[in-house]
One Martini backbone bead per residue (centre of mass of N, CA, C, O) as a GRO file, in nm:
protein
  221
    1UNK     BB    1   0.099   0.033   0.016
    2UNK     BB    2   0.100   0.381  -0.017
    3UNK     BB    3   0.056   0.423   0.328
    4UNK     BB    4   0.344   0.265   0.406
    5UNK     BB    5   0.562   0.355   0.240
    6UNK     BB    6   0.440   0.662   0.199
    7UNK     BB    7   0.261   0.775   0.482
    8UNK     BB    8   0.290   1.100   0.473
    9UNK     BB    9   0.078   1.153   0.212
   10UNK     BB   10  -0.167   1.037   0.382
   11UNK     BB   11  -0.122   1.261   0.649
   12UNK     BB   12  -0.163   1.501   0.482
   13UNK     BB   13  -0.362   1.525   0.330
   14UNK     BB   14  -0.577   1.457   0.556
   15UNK     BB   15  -0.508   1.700   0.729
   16UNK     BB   16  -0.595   1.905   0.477
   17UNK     BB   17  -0.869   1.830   0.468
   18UNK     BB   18  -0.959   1.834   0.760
   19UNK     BB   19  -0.879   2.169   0.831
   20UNK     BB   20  -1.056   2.237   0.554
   21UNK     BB   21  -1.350   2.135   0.627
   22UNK     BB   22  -1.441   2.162   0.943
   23UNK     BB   23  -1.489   2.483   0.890
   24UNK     BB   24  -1.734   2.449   0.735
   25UNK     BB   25  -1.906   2.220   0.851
   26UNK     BB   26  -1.922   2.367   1.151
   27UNK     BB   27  -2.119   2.554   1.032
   28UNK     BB   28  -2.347   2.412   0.928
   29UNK     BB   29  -2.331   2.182   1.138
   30UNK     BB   30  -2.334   2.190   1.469
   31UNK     BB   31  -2.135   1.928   1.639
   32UNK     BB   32  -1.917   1.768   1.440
   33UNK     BB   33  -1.624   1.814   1.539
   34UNK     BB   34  -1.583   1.506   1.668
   35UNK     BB   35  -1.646   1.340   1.416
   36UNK     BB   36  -1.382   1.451   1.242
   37UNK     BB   37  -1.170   1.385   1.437
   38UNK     BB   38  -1.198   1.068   1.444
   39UNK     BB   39  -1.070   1.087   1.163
   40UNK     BB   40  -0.815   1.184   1.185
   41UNK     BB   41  -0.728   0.965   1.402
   42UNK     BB   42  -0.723   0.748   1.186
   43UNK     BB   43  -0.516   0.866   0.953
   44UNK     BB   44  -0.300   0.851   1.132
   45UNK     BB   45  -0.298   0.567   1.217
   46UNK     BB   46  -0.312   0.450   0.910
   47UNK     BB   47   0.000   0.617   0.866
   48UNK     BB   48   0.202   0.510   1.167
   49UNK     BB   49   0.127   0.225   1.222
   50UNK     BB   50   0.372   0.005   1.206
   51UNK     BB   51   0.363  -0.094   1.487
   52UNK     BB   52   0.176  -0.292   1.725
   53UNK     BB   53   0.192  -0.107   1.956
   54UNK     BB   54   0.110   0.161   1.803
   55UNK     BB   55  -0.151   0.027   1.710
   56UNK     BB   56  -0.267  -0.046   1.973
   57UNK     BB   57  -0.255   0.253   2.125
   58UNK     BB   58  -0.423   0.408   1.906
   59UNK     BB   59  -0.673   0.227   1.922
   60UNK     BB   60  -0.729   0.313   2.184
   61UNK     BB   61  -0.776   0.578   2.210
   62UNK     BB   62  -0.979   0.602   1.995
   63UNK     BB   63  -1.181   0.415   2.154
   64UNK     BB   64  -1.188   0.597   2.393
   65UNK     BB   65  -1.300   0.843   2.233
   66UNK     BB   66  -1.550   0.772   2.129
   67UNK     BB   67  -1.688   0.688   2.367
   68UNK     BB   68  -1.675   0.993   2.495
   69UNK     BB   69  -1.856   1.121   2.287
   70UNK     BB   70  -2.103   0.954   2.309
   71UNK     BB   71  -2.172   0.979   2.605
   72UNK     BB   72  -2.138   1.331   2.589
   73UNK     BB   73  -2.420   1.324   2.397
   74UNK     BB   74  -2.603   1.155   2.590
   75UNK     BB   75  -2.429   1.270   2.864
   76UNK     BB   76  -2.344   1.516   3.002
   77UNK     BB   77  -2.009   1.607   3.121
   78UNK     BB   78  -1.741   1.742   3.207
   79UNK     BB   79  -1.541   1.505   3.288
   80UNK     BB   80  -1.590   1.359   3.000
   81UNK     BB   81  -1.439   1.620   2.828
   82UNK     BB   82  -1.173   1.590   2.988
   83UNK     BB   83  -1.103   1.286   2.912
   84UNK     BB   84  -1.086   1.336   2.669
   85UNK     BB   85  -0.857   1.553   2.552
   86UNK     BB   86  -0.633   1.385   2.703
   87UNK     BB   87  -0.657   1.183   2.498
   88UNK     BB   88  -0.576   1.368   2.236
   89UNK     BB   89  -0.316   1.413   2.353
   90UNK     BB   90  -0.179   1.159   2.393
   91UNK     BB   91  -0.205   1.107   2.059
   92UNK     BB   92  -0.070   1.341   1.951
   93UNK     BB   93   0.183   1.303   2.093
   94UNK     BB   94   0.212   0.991   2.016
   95UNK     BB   95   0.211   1.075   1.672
   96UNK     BB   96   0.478   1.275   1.678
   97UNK     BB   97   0.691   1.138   1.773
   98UNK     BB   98   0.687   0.913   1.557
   99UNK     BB   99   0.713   1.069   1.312
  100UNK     BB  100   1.000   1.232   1.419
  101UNK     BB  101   1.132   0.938   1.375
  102UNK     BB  102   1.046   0.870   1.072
  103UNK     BB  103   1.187   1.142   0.934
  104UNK     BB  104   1.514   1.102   1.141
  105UNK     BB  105   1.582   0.813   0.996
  106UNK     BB  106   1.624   0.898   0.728
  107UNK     BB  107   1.867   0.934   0.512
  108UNK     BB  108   1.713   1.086   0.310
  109UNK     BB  109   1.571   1.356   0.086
  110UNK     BB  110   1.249   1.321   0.041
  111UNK     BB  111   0.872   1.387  -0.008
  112UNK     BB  112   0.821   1.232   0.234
  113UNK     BB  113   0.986   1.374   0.451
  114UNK     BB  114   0.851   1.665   0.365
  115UNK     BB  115   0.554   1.560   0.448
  116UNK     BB  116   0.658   1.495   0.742
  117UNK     BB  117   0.723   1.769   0.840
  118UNK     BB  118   0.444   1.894   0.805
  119UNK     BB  119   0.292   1.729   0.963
  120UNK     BB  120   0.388   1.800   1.206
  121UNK     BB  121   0.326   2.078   1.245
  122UNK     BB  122   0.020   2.017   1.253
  123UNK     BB  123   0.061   1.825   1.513
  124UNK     BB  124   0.116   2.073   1.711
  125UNK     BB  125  -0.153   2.216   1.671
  126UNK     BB  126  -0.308   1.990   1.807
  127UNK     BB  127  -0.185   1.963   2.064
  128UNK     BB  128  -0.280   2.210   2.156
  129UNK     BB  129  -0.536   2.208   2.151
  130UNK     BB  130  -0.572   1.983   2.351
  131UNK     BB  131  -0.457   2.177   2.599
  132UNK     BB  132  -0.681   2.412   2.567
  133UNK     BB  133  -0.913   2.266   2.621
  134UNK     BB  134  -0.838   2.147   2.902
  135UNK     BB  135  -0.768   2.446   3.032
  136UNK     BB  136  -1.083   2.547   2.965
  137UNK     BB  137  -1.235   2.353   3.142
  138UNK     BB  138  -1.092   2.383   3.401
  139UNK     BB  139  -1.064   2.712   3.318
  140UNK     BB  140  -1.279   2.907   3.144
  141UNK     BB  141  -1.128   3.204   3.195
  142UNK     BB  142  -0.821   3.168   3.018
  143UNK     BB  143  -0.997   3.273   2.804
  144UNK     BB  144  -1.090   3.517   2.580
  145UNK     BB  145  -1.327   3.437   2.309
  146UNK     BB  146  -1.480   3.220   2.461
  147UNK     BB  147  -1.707   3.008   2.532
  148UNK     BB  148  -1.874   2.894   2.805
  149UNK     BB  149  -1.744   2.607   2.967
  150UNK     BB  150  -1.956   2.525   3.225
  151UNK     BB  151  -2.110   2.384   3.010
  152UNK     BB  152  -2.173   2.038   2.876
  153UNK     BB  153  -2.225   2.124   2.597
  154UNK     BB  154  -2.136   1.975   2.294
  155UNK     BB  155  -2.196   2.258   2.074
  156UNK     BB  156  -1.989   2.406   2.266
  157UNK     BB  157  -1.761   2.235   2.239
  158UNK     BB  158  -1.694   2.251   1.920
  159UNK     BB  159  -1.663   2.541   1.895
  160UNK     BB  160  -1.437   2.595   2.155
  161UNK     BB  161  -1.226   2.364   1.971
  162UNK     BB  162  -1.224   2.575   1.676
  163UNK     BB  163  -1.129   2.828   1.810
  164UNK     BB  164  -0.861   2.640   1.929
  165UNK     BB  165  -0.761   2.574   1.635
  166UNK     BB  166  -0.696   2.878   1.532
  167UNK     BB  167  -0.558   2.971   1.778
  168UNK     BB  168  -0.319   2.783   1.764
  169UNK     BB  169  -0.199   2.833   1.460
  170UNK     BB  170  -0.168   3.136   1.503
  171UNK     BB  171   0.063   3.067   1.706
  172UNK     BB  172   0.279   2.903   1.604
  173UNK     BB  173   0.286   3.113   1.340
  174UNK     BB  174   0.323   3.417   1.521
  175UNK     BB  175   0.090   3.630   1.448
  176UNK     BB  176  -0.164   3.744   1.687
  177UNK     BB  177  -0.487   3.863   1.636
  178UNK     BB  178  -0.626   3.913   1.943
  179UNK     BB  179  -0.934   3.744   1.941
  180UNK     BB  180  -0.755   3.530   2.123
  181UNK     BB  181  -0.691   3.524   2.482
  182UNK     BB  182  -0.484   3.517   2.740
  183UNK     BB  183  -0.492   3.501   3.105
  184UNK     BB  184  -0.387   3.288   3.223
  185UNK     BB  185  -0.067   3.156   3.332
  186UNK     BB  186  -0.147   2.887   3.157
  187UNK     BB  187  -0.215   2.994   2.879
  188UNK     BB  188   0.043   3.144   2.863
  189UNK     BB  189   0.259   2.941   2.875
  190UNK     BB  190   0.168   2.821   2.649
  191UNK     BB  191   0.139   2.988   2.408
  192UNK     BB  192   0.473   3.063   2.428
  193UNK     BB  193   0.552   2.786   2.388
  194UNK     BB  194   0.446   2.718   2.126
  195UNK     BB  195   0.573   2.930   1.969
  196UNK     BB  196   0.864   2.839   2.039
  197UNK     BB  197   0.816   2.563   1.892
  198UNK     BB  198   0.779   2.667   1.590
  199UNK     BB  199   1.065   2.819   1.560
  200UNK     BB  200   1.223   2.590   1.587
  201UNK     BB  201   1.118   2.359   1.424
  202UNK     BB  202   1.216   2.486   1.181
  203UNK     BB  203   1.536   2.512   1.209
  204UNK     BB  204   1.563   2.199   1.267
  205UNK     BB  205   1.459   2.080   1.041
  206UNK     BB  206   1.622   2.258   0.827
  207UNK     BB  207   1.936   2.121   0.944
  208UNK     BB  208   1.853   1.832   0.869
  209UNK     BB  209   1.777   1.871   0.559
  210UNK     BB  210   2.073   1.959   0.480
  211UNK     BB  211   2.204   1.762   0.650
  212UNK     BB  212   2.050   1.508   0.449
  213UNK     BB  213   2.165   1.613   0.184
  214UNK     BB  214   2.449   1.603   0.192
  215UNK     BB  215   2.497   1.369   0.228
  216UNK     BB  216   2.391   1.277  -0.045
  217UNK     BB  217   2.642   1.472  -0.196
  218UNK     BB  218   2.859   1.294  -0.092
  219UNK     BB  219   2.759   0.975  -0.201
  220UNK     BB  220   2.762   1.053  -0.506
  221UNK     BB  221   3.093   1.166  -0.530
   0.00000   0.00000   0.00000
């Protein structure tokens, strides 16, 4: 399969599709950004699971993911949506190390490395994603411009989800239009840690990927 080969073209494909339908879809829509979200990690999985360990561990958060998604929305609670975030965290969090880890493995620097690379900046968006969700979920406070999430309904959970989605990646590439702000020092915390997560990783990204051309114009002369 060509998602073995070269799992990287389908990790982003799937990844650029997905937040690119999601705020669509979720204007038209109100309430299914939850369901969207279990196709990207579908999509992770099936792209980077290459490893039993892997594939069963992603398989389980996925399936723990679905679980509390169904439950909360036919029974709201708020800590049902706290251990949701949670899982969502775990997953993107070890989607990227495995992703990053099978980046810088490769030996020479080809179209698969380079839509890798693309990829996991997208997975660092989404982890702050549900970073932030966790940290607004347990202190609604913490953002000015989110809606209140004190109430455990969940197409305001979605709403408030996708607000976090724009948010994360404002951030990340250091834009920071400024219609939504950190309060808490925990808000502020993370969004300059994303911040500084972007700027880094772009500059070690660029001098892996030169310096593993290098090696290949060394070993072809």
């Amino acid at each position: 399969m060509t998602s073995r080969k070269n799992p990287f073209y389908f990790l982003l494909g799937g990844l650029l599709v997905a937040l690119l339908i999601t705020p669509v879809v979720t204007e038209r829509f109100p309430g299914v950004a939850g369901l969207l979200l279990i196709v990207t990690l579908l999509i992770a999985a099936l792209s980077l699971s290459a490893s039993k360990r892997m594939y069963r561990t992603a398989w389980a958060l996925i399936a723990t993911n679905i679980v509390l998604d169904v439950v909360g929305r036919f029974h709201p609670h708020l800590g049902i949506h706290i251990a949701e975030a949670a899982v969502l965290s775990a997953f993107f969090v070890l989607a990227t190390l495995f992703a990053f880890k099978r980046v810088l493995d490769g030996e020479y620097v080809d179209l698969n490395r380079i839509a890798g690379a693309i990829s996991i900046y997208m997975l660092l968006g989404l982890i702050w994603t549900s970073f932030y969700f966790f940290l607004s979920l347990i202190d609604p406070q913490a953002f000015n411009g989110l809606p209140n999430l004190s109430s455990p309904d969940w197409k305001l959970m979605d709403s408030a989800y996708m607000d976090l989605l724009y948010y994360s990646y404002v951030t990340l590439s250091t834009l920071g239009y400024g219609d939504i702000t950190p309060v808490s020092r925990a808000a502020q915390a993370l969004s300059y840690l994303e911040a500084i997560c972007g700027v880094m990783y772009v500059a070690v990204l660029v001098a892996a990927l030169v310096g593993s051309y290098g090696n290949k114009r060394v070993a072809q002369a």
